[in-house]
C-alpha angles and dihedrals in degrees: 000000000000117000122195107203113191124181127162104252152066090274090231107116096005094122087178102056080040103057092042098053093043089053093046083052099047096055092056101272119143104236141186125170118207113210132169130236088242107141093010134305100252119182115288138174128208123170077220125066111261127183126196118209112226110222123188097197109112095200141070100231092049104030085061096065095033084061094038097051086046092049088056103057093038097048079052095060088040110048119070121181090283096058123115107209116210122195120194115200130353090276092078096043108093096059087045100052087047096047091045097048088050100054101030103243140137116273119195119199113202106178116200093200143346093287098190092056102044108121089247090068100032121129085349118124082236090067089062090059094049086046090051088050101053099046095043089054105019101065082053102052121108098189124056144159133164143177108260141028083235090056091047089043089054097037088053099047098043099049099022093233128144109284102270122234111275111218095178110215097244117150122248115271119275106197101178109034112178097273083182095079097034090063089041084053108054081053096062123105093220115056126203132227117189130195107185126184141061111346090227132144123278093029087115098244091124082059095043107037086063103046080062081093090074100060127081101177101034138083128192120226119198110199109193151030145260148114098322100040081107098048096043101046087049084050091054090044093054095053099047097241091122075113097059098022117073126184104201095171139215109341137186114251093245095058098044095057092064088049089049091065097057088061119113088195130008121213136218109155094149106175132252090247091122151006091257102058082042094062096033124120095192123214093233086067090067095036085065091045096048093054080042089251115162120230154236116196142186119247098260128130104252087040095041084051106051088043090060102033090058106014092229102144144333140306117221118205108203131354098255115141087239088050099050096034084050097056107024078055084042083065097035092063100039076054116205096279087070087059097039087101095051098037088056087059107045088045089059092056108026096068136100094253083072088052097038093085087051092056097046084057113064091043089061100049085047085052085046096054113036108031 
């Protein structure tokens, strides 16, 4: 069974579309995953053939049709009438739903997040025609998943349509982390607080990167890229934390894992500026359990869940400097041996073996009833 896997980006640091399509592969499915050449096409390797679509569009608005026009004609040479199509995300859509309808065959939609209310499309005209989009496709889709219980619950809700699968983007277990340099850690003088993922808006990093200032024996290491990596890094500049604010910029997962562990608190303190980032479960959540990282969260309903299920960190309740001082300091001074126990534990449930089931599932019943 062949199955065509699409996603707008350049697959380097995408974990999600990674661990899909390595546990699809792994399980005897035939798969290929389609990319863009959007931000770059750095070196990857993949045991599964990948292609990256080179677009020559600079621009967002433009650079979206171009792929999507592309995907099109290449998922048409591609699929035969024993392909599975999966779309990821509502920006390859378009070219699935079309392809799919034409030839007959099975489409999966897995969304990552509610595209049309993420803070980069907001109040913008540009919001109307993703909204368009998404209720002109969604209500006719027979196959969905998505990345949180809040996203299928909204999904569900807003187009009455049967609750989608929910594949929670956990990371993969890691039983025998490198204890070593987690008890040389919680000696050190300095402490470090990590936040890792996209440098966007509304990821609280303007908030946090201030309140610095407030920390004698603490640094803050940034581990990615994005839009505001410039702004930021001049922020940090002007007000002389170059000291206690480090960009260490986009890493391979491999690597940051190593650079996770070394974490005395892990951020996500994404900001309330959308119904996506509120229903949101980052990966970057599971990436800190599973390093056995404790955590400081935002106030939203999937974070504020998995704090108080398993005490493994702190809530904050608003981004004010006093709040987040107060509770990133609140975790800095427990110190991560006083979370090891719950972090065992959370790390044992909160992984993609445990999703792994799910996913297989639903392939199956679409094998079952379609070919």
């Amino acid at each position: 069974m062949k199955i065509l896997i699409s996603v707008f980006n350049n697959l380097y640091t995408d974990q999600r579309i990674e661990k899909i399509c390595k546990t699809l592969y792994n399980n005897g499915f035939k798969v290929e995953l389609i990319g863009n050449s959007w931000d770059g096409l750095p070196e990857i390797f993949r045991p599964y053939p990948f292609t990256r679509i080179k677009l020559k569009s600079k621009n967002l608005k433009f650079a979206y049709p171009e792929f999507n026009q592309k995907l099109y004609s290449l998922l048409m040479k591609k699929a035969d009438k024993n392909t599975i199509l999966v779309s990821n995300d509502l920006d390859t859509l378009f070219a699935n739903f079309y392809v799919s309808k034409n030839m007959n065959i099975p489409l999966i939609f897995d969304s990552h997040e509610i595209f049309t209310e993420m803070p980069s499309v907001r109040g913008r005209f540009t919001q109307k025609i993703w909204r368009f989009l998404e209720r002109s496709f969604i209500p006719k889709l027979k196959y969905m998943m998505t990345a949180s219980e809040s996203y299928a619950l909204w999904f569900s809700e807003k187009y009455k349509i049967p609750l989608p699968v929910v594949i929670q983007n956990f990371s993969r277990k890691i039983e025998h982390f490198d204890r070593l340099s987690v008890t040389k850690n919680q000696e050190n003088l300095t402490k470090i607080i990590l936040y890792q993922g996209t440098i966007n808006p509304s990821r609280g990093l303007d908030k946090i990167i201030p309140a610095m200032k407030n920390f004698d024996d603490a640094e803050l290491w940034i581990a990615g890229n994005g839009p505001k990596f410039e702004e930021y890094s001049a922020l940090s500049k002007a007000l002389n934390l170059e000291n206690k604010v480090k960009f260490l910029g986009k890493i391979l997962p491999e690597k940051l894992r190593e650079i996770t562990q070394k974490a005395d608190v892990g951020l996500s303190i994404e900001e309330n500026n959308g119904e996506s980032y509120f229903y949101s479960l980052p990966n970057k959540i599971s990436d800190y359990i599973q390093a056995r990282v404790p955590i400081v969260v935002s106030d939203f309903p999937e974070m504020k869940k998995i704090v108080e299920r398993f005490h493994v960190g702190e809530i904050i309740e608003n981004h004010s400097e006093e709040e987040l001082v107060k509770k990133i300091s609140i975790v800095l001074r427990n110190g991560k041996k006083y979370y090891r126990s719950q972090l065992e534990t959370a790390a044992s449930e909160l992984c993609w073996e445990n999703e792994e089931p799910k996913l297989l599932e639903l392939y199956k019943k679409v094998v079952l009833e379609n070919f």
